[in-house]
N, C-alpha and C positions, 0 to 999 in steps of 0.2 A: 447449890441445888435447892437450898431452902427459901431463895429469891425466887428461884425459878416456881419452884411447888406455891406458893403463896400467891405468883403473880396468878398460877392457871385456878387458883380455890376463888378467888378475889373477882377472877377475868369471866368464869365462871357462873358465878351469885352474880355479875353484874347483868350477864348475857339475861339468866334467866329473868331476873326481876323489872331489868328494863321491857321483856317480851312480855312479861303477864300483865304491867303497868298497864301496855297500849293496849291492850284490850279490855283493860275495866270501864264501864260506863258505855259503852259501842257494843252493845249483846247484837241488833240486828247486824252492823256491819260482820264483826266476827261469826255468825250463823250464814249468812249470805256468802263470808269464804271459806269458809268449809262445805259448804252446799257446794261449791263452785269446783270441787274435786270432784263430784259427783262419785261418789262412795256411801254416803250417810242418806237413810232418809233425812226428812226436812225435820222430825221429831228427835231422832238422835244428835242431828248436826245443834238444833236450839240445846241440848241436854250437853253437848260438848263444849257449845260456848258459854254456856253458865259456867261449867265447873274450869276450862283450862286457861284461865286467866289465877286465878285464885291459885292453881296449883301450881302453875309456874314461877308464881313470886312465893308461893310455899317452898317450893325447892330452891330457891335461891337464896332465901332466908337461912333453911338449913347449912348451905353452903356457907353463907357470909359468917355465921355465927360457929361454925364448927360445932353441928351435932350430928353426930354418926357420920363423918365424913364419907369415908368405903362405901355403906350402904346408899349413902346418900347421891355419890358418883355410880354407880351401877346401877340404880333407877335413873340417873340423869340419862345414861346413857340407852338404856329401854326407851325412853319419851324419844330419845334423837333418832334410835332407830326404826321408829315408829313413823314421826315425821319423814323420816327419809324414804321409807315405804310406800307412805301416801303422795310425796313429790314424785317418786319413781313411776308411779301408776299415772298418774295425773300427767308425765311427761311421755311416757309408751304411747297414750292416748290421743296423745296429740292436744289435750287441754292447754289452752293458752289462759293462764291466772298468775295472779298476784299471789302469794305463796302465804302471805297472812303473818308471817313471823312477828313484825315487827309493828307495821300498820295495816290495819286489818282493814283496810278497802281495796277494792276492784278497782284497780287500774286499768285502761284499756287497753296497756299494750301490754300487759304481766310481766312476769317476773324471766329471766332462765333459770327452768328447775335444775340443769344440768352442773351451774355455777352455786345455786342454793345448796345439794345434795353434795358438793364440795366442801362447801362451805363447815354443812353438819358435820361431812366425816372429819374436819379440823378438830371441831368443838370434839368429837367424840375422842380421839387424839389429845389432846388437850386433859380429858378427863379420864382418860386412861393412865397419864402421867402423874394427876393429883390422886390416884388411887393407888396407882404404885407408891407413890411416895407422898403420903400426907400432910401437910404442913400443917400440926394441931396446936402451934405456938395461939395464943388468943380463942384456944377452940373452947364453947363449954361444953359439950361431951364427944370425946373425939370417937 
């Protein structure tokens, strides 16, 4: 069990840090797909793409490094159900978009949110299990 809880703390910190990476330096791209759920003004969307780059690889950090791990997966899991909210709405709507996770451009053919909003409920799954059971071996404050 402690292979398994390690892979998902590890699999984790990777998911988030790889997500916040691709959006540093790309503020218009990342504003243009959040604009693109059509949810945000164009003020709040610029104000979202500033900070959720930064915070993404903030939380990943927490993860990779084991501080506060528990706390640290149940904010993870807040952000994914948030995301999934905003895929949810975006896909009711009939919005055809590129979901922004990973590469924050507008593809023209988009994404499926229905495969994405799977996808998250894995992740969230995932971090349900590294909250149930910790793996604080290498943690510095578990």
């Amino acid at each position: 069990m402690d292979i398994l809880s390690a892979a998902a703390r590890f699999f984790m910190a990777y998911i988030w840090i790889s997500a916040g990476v691709s959006k540093i330096g790309v503020h218009m791209d990342v504003t243009q797909t959040i604009r693109a759920y059509d949810i945000f003004t164009a003020d709040w969307s610029d104000m979202l793409a500033t900070i959720i780059g930064p915070l993404e690889i903030a939380g990943g950090l927490l993860l990779l490094l084991g501080v506060k791990l528990r706390p640290a997966g149940w904010l993870s899991i807040v952000i994914l159900s948030l995301f999934i909210i905003g895929l949810a709405s975006a896909w009711s709507r009939g919005i055809v978009l590129d979901c922004g996770c990973f590469t924050p451009d507008q593809s023209e053919e988009g994404t499926n949110l229905l495969v994405t909003i799977a996808r998250d409920i894995g992740f969230i799954a995932i971090t349900l299990f590294m909250i149930y059971r910790p793996y604080t071996r290498w943690a510095v404050y578990p």
